[in-house]
Structure formats: structure tokens, C-alpha cells
C-alpha positions as CSV (number, residue, x, y, z in Angstrom):
1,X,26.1,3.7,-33.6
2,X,23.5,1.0,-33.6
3,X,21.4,1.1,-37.1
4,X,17.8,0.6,-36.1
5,X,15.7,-1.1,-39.1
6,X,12.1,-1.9,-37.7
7,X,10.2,-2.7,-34.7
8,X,10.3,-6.9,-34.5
9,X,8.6,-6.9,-31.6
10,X,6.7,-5.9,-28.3
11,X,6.4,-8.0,-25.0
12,X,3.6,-7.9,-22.6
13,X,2.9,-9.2,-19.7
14,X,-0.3,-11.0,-18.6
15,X,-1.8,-13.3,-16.0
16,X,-4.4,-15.4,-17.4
17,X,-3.2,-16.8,-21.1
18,X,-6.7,-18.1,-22.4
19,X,-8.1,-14.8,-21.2
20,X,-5.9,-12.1,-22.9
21,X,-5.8,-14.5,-26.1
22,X,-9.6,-14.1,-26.6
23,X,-9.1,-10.4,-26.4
24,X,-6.6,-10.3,-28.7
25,X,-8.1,-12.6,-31.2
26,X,-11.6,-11.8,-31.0
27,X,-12.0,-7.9,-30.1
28,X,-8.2,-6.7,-32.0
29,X,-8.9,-9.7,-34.4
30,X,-4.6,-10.7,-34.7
31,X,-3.7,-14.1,-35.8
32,X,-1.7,-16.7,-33.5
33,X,1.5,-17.9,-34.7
34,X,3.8,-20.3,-33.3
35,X,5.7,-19.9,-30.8
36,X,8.8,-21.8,-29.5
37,X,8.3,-24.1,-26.7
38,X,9.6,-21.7,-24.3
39,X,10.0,-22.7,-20.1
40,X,7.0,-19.8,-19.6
41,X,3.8,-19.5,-20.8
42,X,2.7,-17.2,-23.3
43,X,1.5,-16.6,-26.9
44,X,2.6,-14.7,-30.5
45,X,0.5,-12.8,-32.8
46,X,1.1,-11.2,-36.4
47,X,0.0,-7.5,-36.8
48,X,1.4,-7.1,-39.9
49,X,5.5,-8.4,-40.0
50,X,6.0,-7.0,-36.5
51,X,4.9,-9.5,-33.7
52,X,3.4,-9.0,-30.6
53,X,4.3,-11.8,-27.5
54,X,2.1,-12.2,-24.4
55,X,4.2,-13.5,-21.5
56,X,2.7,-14.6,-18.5
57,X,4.2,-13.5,-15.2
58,X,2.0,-12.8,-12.5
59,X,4.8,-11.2,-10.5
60,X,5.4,-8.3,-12.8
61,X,5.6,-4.7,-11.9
62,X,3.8,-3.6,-14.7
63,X,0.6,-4.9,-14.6
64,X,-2.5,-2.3,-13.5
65,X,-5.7,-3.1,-13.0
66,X,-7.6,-0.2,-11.6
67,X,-7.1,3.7,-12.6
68,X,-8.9,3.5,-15.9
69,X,-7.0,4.4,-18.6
70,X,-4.0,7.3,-18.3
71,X,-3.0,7.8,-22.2
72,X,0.9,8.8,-21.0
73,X,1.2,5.1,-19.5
74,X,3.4,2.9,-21.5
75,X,1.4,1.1,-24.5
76,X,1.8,-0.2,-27.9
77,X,0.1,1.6,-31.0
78,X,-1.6,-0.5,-33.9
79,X,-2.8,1.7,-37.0
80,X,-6.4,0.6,-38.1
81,X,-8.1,1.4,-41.3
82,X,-11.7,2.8,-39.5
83,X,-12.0,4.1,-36.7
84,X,-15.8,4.6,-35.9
85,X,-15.8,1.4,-36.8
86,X,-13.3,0.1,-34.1
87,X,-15.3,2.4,-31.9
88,X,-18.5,0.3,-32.8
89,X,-17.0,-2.7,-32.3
90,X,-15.5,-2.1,-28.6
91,X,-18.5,-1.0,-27.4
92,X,-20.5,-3.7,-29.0
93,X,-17.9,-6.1,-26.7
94,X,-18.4,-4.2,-24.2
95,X,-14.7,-2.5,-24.2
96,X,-14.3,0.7,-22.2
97,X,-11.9,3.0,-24.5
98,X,-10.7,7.0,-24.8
99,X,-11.4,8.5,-28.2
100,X,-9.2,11.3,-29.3
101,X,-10.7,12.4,-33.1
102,X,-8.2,15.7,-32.8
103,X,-4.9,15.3,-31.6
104,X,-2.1,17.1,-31.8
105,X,-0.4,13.8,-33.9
106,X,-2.7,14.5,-36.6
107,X,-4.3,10.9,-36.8
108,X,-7.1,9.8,-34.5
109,X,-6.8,8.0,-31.6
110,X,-8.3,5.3,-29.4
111,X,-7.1,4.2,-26.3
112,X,-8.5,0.5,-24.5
113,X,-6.6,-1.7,-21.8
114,X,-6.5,-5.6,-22.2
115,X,-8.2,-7.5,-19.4
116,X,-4.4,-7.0,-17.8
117,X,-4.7,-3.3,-17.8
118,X,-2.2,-3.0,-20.9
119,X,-3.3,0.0,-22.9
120,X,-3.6,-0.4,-26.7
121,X,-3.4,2.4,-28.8
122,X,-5.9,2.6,-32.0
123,X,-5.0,5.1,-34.6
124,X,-6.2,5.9,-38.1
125,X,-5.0,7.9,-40.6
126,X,-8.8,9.7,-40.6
127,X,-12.0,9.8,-38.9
């Protein structure tokens, strides 16, 4: 049996580097950290001691752009510390975003897609 220990990592793809950067940086607030000089472009952040990796690959199957945002499509999940204030700040950048403050998980959530269409899930451990 394989012995799981920890998430390292998640992969996604996007098309435009520079763009998807800025939303990670500036509306999730992550931190860049290197990266090695793969053949590809893409980018590493910190959330926490798990990492997240853009790649770019504009050919991908996975990307979606139009729909709005379907909850059951794949995503990543980031725990904040306060969510009305995470709901403050996407709508003060203009982020359009689901809000779940009773779910059947028992923690809040908030759903929001990348400018790729990669859906980030927000949740707290209270409202």
C-alpha cells in the first residue's frame, strides 16, 4: 500500500503567465518561489509548505472559459482566516465568486475562477 503523507503540490494550467501571476499575487496574495528552469513556462507559489505550480499550455483540455462557476468542477481548496473579508476584497477587485456560509462540510465556502477559468475554493473555519 502506498503511505500518503501530505499534499506537495497542485498543477494548473494557464495561458497567459503575467496574467494569472497577478491574480495569484495580488487578489489570493501567495508568494513566488523559484522555480527550476524548466523547458515550459510557468510559475511556483507557497500557501503554506504545500506549493502550487502554474504551467502554461494553451493546448490543454482543461481550461474553461465560459459557464460561470459549477462548484463540482475540479478545483483546489485554500483555508482562509476571514471570510467576509475575502468576500470584500473580491468584489473590491472586481472578482465574480459563489458564497456558501452553510454547507453541509461545516466551514464556509467561496468559490472564484482565475482569469483561466480554474476554480479556487475559499474556506474558513467560521463566518
Amino acid at each position: 500500500m502506498i503511505q500518503c503523507e501530505y499534499i506537495h503540490h497542485v498543477s494548473i494550467v494557464v495561458t497567459d503567465l503575467e496574467r494569472a501571476k497577478r491574480f495569484y499575487q495580488e487578489v489570493l496574495g501567495l508568494q513566488e518561489i523559484k522555480r527550476p528552469d524548466f523547458d515550459f513556462a510557468g510559475a511556483w507559489f507557497a500557501i503554506g509548505s504545500q506549493q502550487l505550480h502554474l504551467i502554461v499550455h494553451s493546448s490543454s483540455q482543461t481550461l474553461r472559459t465560459e459557464g460561470g462557476i459549477d462548484t463540482r468542477d475540479g478545483h483546489f481548496a485554500v483555508r482562509i482566516s476571514n471570510f467576509e473579508q475575502a468576500i470584500d476584497h473580491l468584489e473590491a477587485a472586481g472578482i465574480a465568486y459563489k458564497a456558501n456560509r452553510v454547507t453541509k462540510t461545516g466551514w464556509p465556502q467561496i468559490f472564484c475562477c482565475d482569469p483561466d477559468g480554474n476554480i479556487v475554493e475559499l474556506n474558513a473555519g467560521s463566518v
